[in-house]
Backbone bond lengths (Angstrom), bond angles and torsions (degrees), N, CA, C in turn:
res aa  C-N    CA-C-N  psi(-1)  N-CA   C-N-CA  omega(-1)  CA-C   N-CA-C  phi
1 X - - - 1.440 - - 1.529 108.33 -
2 X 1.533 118.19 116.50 1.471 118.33 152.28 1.564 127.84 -29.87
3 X 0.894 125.33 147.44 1.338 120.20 177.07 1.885 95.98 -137.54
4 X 1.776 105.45 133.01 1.376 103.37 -164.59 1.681 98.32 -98.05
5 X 1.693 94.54 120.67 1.923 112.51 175.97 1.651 100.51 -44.64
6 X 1.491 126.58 -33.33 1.315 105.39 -168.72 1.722 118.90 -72.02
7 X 1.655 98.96 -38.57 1.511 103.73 -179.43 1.482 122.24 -57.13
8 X 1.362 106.72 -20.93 1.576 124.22 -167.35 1.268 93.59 -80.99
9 X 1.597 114.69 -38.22 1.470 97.40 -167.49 1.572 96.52 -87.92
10 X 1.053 137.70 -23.01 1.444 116.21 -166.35 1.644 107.83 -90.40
11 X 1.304 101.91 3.18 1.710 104.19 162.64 1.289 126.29 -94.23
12 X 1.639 109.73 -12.19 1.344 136.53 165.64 1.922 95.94 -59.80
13 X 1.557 98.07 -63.28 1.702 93.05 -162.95 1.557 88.40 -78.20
14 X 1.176 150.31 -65.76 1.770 132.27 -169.15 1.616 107.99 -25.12
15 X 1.605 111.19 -47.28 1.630 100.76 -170.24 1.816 101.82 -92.94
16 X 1.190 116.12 32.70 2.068 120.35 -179.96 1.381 74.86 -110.12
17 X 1.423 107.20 -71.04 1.391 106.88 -152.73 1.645 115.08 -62.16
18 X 1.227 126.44 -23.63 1.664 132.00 -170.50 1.788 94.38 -80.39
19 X 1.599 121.25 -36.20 1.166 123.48 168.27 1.861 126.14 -42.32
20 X 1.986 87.12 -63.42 1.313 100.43 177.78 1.572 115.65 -54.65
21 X 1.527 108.89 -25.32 1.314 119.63 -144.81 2.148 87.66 -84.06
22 X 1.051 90.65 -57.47 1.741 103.65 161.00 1.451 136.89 -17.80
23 X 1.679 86.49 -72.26 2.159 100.31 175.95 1.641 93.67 -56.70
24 X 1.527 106.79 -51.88 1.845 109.49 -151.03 1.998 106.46 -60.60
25 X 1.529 100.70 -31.87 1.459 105.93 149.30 1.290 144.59 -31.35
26 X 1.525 93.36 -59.44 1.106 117.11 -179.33 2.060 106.61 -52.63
27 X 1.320 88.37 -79.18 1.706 109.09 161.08 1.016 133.76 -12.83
28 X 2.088 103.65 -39.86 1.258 108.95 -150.95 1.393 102.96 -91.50
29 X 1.733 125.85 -27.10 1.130 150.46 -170.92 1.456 108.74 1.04
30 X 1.437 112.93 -76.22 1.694 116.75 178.50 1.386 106.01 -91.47
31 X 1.430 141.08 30.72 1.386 134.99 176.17 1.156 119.79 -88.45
32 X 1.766 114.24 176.10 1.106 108.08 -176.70 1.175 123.45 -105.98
33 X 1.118 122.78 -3.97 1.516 137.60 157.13 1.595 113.35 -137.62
34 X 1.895 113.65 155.50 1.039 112.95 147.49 1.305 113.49 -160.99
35 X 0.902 119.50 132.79 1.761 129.25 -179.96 1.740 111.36 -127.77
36 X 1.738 80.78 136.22 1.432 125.20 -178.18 1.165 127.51 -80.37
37 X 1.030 113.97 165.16 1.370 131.02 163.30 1.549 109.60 -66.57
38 X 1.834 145.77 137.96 1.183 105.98 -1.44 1.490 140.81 -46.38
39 X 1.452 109.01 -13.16 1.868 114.52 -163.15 1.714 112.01 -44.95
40 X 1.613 69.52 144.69 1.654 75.94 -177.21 1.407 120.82 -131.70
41 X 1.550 128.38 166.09 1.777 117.28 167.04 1.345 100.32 -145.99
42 X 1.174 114.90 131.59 1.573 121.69 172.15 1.316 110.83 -111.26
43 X 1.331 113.45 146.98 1.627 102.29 159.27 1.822 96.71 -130.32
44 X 1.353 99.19 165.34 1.405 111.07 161.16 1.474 111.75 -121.63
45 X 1.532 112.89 -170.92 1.308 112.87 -176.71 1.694 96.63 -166.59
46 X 1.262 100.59 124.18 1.397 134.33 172.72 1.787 127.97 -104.93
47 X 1.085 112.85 102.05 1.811 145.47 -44.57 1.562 115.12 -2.17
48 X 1.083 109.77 155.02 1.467 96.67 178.46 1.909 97.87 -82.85
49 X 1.246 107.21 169.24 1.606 106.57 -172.98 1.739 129.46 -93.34
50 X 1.384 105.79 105.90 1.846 112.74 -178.41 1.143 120.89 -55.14
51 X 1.701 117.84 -167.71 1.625 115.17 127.56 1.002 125.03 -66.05
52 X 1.671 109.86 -13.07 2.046 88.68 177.03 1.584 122.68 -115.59
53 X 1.189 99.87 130.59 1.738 106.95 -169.37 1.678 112.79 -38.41
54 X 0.844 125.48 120.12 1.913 148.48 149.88 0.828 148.43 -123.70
55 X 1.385 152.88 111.57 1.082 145.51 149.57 1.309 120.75 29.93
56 X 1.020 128.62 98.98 1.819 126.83 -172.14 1.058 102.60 -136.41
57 X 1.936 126.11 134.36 1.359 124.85 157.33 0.950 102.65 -68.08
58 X 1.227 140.20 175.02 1.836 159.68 -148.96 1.701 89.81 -170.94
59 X 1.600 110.09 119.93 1.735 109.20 -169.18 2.055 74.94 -128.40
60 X 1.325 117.31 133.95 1.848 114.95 168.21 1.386 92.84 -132.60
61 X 1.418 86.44 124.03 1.693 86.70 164.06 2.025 107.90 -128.65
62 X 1.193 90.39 117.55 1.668 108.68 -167.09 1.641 110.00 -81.47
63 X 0.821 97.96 138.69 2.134 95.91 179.09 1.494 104.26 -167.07
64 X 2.052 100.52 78.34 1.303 100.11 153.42 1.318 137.08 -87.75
65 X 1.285 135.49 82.82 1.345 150.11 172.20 1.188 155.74 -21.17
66 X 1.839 99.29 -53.64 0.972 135.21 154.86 1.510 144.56 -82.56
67 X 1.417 130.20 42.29 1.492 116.38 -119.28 1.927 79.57 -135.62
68 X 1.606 132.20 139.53 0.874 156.50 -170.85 1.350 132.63 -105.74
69 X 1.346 136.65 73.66 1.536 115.88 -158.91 1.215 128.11 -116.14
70 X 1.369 135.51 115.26 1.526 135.06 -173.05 1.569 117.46 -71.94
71 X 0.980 121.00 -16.81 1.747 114.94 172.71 1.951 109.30 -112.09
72 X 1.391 119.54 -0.66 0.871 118.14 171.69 1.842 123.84 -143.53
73 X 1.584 95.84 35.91 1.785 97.24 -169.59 0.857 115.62 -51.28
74 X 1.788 144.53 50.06 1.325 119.37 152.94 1.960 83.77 -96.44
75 X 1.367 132.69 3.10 1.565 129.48 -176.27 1.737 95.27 -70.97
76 X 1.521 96.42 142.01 1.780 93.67 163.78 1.566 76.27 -165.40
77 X 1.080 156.03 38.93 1.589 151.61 142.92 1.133 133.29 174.81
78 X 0.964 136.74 172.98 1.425 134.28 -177.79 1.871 97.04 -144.94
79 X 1.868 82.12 87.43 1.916 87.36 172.84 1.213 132.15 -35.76
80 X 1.431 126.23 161.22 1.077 133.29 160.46 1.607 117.61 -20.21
81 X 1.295 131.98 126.23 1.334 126.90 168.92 1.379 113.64 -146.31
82 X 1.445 137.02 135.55 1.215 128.46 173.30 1.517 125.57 -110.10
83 X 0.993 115.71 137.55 1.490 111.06 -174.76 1.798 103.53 -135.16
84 X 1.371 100.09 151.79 1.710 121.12 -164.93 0.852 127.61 -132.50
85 X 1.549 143.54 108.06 1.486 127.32 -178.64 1.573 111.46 -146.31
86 X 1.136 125.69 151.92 1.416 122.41 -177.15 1.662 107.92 -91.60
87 X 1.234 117.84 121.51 1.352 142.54 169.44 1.881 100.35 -61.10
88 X 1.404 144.08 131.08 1.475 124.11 176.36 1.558 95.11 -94.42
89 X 0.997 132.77 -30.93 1.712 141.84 168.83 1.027 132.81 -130.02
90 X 1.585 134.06 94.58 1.227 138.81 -160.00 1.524 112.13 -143.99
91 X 1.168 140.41 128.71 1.213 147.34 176.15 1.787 121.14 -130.48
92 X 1.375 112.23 168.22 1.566 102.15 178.35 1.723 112.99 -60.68
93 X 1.150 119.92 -19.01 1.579 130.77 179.63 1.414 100.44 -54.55
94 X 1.662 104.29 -93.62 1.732 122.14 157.85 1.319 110.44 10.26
95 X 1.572 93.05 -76.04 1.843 108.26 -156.22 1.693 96.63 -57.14
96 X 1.201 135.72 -14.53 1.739 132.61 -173.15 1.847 95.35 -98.37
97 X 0.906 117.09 -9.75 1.254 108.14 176.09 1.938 124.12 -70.12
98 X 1.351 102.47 162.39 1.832 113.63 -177.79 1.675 84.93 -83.28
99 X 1.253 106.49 135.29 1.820 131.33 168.75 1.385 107.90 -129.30
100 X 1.230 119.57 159.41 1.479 130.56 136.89 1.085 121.23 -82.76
101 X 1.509 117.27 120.36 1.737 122.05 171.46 1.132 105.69 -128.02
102 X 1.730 86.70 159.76 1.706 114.59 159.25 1.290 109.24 -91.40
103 X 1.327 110.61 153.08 1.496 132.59 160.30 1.259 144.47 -137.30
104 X 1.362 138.06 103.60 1.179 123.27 -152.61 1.692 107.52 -134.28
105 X 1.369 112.92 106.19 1.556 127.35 153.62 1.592 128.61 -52.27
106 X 1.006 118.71 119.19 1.366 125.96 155.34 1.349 136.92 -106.98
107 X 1.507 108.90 95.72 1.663 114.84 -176.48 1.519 140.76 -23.58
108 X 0.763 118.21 156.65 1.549 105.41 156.53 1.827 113.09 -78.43
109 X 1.032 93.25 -13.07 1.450 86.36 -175.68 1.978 109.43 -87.37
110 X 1.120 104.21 -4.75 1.640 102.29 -165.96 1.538 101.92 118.28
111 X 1.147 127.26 -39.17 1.973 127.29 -150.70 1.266 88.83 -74.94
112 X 1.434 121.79 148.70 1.251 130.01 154.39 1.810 106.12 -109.30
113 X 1.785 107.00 161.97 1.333 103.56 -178.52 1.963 96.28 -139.27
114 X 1.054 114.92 143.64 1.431 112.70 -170.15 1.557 105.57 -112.17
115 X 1.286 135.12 125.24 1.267 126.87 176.26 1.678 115.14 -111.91
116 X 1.237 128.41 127.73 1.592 131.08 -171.37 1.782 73.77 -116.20
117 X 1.415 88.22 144.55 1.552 119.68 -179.84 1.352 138.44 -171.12
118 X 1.175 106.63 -154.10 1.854 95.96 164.38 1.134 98.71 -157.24
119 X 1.394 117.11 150.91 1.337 141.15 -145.35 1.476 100.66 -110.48
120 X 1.075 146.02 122.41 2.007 141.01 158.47 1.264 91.36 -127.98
121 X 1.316 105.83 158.48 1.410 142.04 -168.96 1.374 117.87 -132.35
122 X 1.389 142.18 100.11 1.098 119.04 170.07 1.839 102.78 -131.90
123 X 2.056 83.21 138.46 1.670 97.87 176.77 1.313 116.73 -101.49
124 X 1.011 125.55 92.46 1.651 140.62 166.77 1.436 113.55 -93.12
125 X 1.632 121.06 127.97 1.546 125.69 148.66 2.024 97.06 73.68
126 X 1.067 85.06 -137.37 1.614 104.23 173.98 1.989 123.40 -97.11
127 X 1.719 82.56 17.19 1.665 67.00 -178.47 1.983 83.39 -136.84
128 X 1.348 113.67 156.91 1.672 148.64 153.68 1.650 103.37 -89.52
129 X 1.305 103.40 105.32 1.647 88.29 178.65 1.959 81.39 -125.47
130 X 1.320 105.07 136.07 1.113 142.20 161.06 1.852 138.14 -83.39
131 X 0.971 141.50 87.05 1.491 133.65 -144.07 1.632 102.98 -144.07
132 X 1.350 116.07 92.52 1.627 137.63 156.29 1.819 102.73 -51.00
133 X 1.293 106.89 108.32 1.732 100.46 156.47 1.504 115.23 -131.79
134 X 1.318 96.81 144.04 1.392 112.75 -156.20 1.343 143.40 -178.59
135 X 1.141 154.81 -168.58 1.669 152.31 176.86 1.365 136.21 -126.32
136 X 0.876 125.78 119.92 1.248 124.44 -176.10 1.523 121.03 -61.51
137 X 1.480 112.40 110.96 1.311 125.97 -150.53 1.466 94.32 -117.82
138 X 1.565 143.68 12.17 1.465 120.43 153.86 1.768 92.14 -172.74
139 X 1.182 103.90 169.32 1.560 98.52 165.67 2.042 97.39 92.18
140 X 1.372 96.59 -174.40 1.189 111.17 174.12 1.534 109.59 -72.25
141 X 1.376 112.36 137.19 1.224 127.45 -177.31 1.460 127.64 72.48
142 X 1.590 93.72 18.77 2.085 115.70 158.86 1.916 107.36 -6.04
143 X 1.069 100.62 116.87 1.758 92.40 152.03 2.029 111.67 87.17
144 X 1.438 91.12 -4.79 1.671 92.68 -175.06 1.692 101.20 -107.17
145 X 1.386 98.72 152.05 1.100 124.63 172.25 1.994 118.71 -66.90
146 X 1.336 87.99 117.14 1.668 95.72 169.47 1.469 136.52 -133.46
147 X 0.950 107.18 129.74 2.028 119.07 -175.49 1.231 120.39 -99.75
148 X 1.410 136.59 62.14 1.195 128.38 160.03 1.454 130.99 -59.82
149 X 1.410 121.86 112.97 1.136 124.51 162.90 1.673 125.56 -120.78
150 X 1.411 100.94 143.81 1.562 133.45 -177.23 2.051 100.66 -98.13
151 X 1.707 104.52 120.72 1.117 117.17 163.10 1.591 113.33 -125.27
152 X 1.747 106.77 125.34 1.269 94.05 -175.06 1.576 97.96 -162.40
153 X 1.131 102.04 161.03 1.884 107.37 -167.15 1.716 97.40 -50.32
154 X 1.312 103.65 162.74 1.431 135.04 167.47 1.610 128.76 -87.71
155 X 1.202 91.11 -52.76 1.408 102.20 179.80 1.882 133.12 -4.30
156 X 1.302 85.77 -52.13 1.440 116.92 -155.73 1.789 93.23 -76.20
157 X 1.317 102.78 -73.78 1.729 125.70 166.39 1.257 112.18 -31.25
158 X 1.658 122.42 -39.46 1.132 110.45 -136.70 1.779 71.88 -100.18
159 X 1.360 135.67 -56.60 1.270 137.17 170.63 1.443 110.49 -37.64
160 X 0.761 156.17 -41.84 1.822 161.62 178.92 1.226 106.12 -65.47
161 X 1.353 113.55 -50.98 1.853 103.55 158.79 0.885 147.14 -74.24
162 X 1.509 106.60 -0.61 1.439 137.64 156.77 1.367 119.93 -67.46
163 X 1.180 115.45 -31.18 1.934 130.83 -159.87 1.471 98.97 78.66
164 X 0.964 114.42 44.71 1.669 106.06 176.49 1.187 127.60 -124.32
165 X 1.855 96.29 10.19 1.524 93.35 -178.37 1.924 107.94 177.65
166 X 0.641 147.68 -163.75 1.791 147.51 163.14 1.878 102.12 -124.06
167 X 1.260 101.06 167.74 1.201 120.47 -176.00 1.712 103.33 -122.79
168 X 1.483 114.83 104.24 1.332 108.70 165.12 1.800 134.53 -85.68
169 X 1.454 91.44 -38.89 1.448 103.73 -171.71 1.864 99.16 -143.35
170 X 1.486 128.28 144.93 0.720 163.15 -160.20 2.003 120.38 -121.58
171 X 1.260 110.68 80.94 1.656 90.77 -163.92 1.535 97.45 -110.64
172 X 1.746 115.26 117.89 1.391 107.18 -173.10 1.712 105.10 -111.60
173 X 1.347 111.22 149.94 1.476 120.50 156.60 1.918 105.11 -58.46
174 X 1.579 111.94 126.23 1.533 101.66 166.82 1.383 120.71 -126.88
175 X 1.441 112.11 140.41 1.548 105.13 170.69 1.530 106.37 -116.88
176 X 1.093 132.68 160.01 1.722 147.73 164.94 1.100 121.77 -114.53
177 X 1.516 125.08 138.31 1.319 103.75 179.71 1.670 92.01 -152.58
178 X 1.436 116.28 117.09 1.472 127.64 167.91 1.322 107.60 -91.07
179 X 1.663 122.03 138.54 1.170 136.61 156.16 1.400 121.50 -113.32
């Protein structure tokens, strides 16, 4: 009997992500937010992204879903939202690199929360794990500590840095976690 490489791998990322999903639990105990898995963030990329640096739109569309909050329970997600910006040089290399980012949530309730941070990337095995750390710099929940992380296959990434292929779209498992 065949056994299909894709299912293996996406049981690889179900048991990364139920892990990640776990410690950040752990963490989250007295916090003020935390969101789960199903959540999700995709991005695409228009060209999709080479080895050689170009011009790329960057399209994210964020949908945390699942999300839990002890100082503000009327929170249970932060809808669908998309955000867009053109990269002037960006490649599959780039995209694995440490950045400074912004981040900004919008509740279900109306509140927005802004996170300044820094961005690392690390590609190991069968998983792209992605991890924003950082502070909450305006909005609801001023001054607290936040960990967003993105889990999502490799495959794609890991071939593009190879020359073996482009990277169009990006689909990660996400969790959040404000303290």
């Amino acid at each position: 009997m065949k056994r299909n490489p894709v299912i293996g791998l996406f049981g690889v990322l179900t048991l990364a992500a139920a892990a990640v999903t776990a410690g950040t639990a752990a963490q989250a105990a007295a916090g003020d937010v935390l969101c789960t898995a199903p959540s999700s963030d995709s991005s695409t990329y228009s060209p999709p992204l080479s080895l050689t640096p170009a011009s790329t739109t960057v399209t994210i569309t964020r949908d945390l879903n699942t999300c839990t909050s002890l100082s503000v329970p009327a929170i249970n997600s932060a809808p669908v939202t998309v955000h867009q910006v053109t990269v002037a040089s960006y490649s599959c290399l780039t995209l694995l690199n440490s950045a400074p980012t912004v981040i900004s949530f919008t509740w279900n309730n109306g509140a927005t929360t802004v996170v300044t941070g820094t961005r690392t990337v690390n590609l190991a095995g069968a998983a792209l794990t992605t991890t924003v750390t950082g502070t909450v710099t305006s909005g609801l929940f001023t001054g607290d500590t936040a960990v967003y992380q993105l889990v999502a296959p490799s495959t794609g990434v890991l071939a593009c840095t190879l020359g073996l292929g482009t990277v169009s779209r990006i689909d990660s498992i996400a969790t959040l976690t404000i303290d």
